[in-house]
Backbone as CSV, one residue per row, in Angstrom:
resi,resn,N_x,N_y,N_z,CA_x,CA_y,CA_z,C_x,C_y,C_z
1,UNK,64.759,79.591,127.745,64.823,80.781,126.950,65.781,81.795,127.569
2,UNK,65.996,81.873,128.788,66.585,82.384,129.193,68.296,82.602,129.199
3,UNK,68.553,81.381,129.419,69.869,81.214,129.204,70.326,81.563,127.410
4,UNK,69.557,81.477,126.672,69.899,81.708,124.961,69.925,82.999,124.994
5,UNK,69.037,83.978,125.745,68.986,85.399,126.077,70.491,85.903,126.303
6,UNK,70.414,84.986,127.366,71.496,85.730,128.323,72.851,85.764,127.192
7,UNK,73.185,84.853,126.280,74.201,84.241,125.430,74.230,86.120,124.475
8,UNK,72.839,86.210,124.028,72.989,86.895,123.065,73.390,88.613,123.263
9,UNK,72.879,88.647,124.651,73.321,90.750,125.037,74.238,91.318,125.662
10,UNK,75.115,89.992,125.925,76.668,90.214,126.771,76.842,91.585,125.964
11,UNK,76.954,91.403,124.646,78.096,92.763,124.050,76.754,93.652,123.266
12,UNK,76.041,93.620,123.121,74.471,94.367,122.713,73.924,95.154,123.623
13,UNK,73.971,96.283,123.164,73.117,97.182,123.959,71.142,97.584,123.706
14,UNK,70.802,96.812,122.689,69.350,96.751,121.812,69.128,95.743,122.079
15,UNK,68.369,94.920,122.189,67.740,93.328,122.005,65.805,93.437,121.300
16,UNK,66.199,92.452,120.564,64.836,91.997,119.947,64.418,90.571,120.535
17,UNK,63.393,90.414,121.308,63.258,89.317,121.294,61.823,88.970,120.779
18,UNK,62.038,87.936,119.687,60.809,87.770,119.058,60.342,86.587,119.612
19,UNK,59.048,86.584,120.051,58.008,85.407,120.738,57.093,85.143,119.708
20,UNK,56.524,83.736,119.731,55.380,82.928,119.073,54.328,83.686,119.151
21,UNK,53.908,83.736,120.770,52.503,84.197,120.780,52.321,85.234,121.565
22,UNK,51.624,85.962,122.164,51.508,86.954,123.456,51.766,86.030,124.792
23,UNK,52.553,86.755,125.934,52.596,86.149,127.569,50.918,85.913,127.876
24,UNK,51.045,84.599,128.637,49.315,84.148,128.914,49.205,85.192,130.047
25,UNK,49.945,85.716,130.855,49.786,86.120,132.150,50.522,87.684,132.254
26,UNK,49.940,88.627,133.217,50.749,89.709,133.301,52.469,89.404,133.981
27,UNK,51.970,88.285,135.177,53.190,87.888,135.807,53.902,87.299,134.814
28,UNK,53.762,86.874,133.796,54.950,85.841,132.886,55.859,87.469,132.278
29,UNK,54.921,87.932,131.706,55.511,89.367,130.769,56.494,90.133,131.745
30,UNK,56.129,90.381,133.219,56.494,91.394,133.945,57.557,90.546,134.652
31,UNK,57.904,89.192,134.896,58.912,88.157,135.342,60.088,88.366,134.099
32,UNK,59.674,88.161,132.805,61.078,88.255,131.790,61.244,89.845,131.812
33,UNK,60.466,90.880,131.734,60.933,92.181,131.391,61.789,92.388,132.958
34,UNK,61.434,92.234,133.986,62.720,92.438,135.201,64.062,91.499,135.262
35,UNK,63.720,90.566,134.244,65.347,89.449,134.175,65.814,89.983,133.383
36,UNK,65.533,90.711,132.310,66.406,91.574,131.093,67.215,92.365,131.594
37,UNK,65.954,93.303,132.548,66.318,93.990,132.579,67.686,94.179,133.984
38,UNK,66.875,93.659,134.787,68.079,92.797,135.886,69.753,92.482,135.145
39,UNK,69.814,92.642,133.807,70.507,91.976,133.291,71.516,93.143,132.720
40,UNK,70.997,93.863,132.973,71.967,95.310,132.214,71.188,96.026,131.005
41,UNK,70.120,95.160,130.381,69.738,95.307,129.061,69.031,96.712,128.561
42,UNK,69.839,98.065,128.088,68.393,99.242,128.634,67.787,99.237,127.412
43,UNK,67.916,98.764,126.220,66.623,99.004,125.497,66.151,97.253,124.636
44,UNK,65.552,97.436,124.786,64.645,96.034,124.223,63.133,96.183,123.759
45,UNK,62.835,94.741,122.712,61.487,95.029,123.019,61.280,93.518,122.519
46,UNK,59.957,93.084,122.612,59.619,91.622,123.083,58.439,91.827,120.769
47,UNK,59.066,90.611,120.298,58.128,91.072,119.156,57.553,89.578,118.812
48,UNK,56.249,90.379,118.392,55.363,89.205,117.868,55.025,88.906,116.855
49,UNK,54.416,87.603,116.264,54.107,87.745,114.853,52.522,87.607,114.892
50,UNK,51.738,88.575,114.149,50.202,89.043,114.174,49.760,88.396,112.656
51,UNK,49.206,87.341,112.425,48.607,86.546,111.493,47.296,87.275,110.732
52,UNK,46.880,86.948,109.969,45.618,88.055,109.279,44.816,86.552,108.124
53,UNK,43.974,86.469,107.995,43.508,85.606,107.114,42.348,86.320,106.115
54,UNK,42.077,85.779,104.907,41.337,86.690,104.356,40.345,87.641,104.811
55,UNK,39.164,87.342,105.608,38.360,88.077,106.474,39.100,89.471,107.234
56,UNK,40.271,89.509,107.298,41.235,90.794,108.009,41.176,90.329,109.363
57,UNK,40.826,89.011,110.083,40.671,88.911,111.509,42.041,88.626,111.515
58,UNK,42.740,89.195,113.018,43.941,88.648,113.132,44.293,87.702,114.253
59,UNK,45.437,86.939,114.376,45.269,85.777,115.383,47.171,85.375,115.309
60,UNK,47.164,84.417,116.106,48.459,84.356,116.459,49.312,82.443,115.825
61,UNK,48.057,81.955,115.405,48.302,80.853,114.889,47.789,80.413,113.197
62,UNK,48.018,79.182,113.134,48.115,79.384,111.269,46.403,79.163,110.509
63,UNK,45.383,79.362,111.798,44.037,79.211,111.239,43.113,80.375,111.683
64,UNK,42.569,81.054,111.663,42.001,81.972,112.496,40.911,81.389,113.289
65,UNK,40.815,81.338,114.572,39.824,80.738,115.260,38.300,81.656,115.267
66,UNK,38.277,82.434,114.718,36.983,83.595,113.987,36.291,83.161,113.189
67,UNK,36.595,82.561,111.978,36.374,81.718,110.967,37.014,80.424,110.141
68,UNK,37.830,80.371,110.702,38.532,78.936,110.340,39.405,78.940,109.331
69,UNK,39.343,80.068,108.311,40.231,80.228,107.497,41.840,80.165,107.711
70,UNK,42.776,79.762,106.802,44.097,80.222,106.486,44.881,81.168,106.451
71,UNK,45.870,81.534,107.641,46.829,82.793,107.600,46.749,83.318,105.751
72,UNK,46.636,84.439,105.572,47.423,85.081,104.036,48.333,85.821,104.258
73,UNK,48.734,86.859,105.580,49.524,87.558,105.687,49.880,87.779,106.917
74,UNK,50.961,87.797,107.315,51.975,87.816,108.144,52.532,89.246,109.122
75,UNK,52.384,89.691,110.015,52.817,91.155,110.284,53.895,90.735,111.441
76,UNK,54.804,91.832,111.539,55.299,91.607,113.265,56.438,93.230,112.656
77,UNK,57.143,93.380,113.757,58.090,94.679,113.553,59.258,94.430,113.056
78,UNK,59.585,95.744,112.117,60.655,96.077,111.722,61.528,96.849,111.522
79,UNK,61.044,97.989,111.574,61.626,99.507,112.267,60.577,99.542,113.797
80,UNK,60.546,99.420,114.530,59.528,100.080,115.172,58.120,100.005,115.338
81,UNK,57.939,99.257,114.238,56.157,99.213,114.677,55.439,98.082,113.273
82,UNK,54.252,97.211,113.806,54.031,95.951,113.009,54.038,96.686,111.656
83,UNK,54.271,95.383,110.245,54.187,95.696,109.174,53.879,94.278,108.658
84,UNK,53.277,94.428,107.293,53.320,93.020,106.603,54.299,92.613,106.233
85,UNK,54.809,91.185,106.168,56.734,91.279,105.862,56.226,91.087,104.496
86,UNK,55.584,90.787,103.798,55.672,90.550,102.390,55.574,91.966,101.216
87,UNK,55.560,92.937,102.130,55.816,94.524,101.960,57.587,95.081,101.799
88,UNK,58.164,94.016,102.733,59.473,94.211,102.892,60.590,94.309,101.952
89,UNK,61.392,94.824,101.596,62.210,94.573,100.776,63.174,93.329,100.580
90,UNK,63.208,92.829,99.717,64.311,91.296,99.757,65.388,91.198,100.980
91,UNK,66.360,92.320,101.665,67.075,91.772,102.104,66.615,92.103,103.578
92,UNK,65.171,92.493,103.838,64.757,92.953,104.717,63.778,91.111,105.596
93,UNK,63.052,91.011,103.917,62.581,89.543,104.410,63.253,88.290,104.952
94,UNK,65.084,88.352,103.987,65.920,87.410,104.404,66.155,87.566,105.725
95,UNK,66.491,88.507,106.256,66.812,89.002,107.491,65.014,88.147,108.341
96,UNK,64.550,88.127,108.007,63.259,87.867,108.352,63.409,86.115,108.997
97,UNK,63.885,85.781,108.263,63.575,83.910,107.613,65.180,83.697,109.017
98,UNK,65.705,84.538,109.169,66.995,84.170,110.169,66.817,84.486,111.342
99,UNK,65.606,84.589,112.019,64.900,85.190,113.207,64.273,83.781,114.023
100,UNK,65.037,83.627,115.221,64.437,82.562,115.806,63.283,83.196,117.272
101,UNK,62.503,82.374,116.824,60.942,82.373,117.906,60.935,81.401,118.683
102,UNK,61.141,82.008,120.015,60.832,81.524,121.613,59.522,80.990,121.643
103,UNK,59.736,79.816,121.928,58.182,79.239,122.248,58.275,79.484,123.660
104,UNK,57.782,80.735,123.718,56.852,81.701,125.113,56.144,80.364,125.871
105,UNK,54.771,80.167,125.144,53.797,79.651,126.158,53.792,77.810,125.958
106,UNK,54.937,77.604,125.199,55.460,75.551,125.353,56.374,75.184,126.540
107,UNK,57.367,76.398,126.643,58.380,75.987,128.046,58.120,77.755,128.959
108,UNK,57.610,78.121,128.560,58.017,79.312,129.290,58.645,80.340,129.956
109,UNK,58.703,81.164,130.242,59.803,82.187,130.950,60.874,81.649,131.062
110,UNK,60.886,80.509,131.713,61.879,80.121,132.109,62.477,79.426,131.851
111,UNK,62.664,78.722,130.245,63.249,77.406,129.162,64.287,78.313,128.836
């Protein structure tokens, strides 16, 4: 993951980096936020996608482990702070669908 990082903020002064799930560990979170930042990078932020299934429980994968039910709605950021993307405007969602997710906790920090 790192090296795809590194590809993308040569000439960027903002970075989004959107992750699968939350860091399992404080050390995983606090290991990539000092390589960013090690990196020149001064503003960033690490984004997630927050799942919701009918019940309103939210979870990070496509079943809710609360009740077993089926994701219905989808949140993560888009100005600034989570939203449902299906709230979004058309060229806001496309922009959506062209967003690649770091599998954080399959290779880790350091893929």
């Amino acid at each position: 993951m790192k090296n795809y990082i590194l590809n993308l903020i040569i000439y960027k002064s903002i970075l989004h980096i959107n992750v699968d799930a939350p860091f399992t560990t404080f050390e995983q979170a606090w290991e990539m936020l000092n390589w960013i930042a090690s990196k020149g990078v001064t503003y960033f932020a690490f984004n997630g996608k927050i799942n919701q299934c009918e019940e309103f429980h939210g979870f990070y994968s496509d079943y809710c482990p609360a009740c077993g039910k089926p994701k219905v709605r989808t949140f993560t950021r888009s100005v600034g702070y989570y939203t449902p993307i299906d709230t979004w405007s058309t060229d806001r969602a496309a922009e959506f669908q062209l967003r690649k997710w770091m599998p954080l906790n399959e290779k880790g920090a350091n893929a």
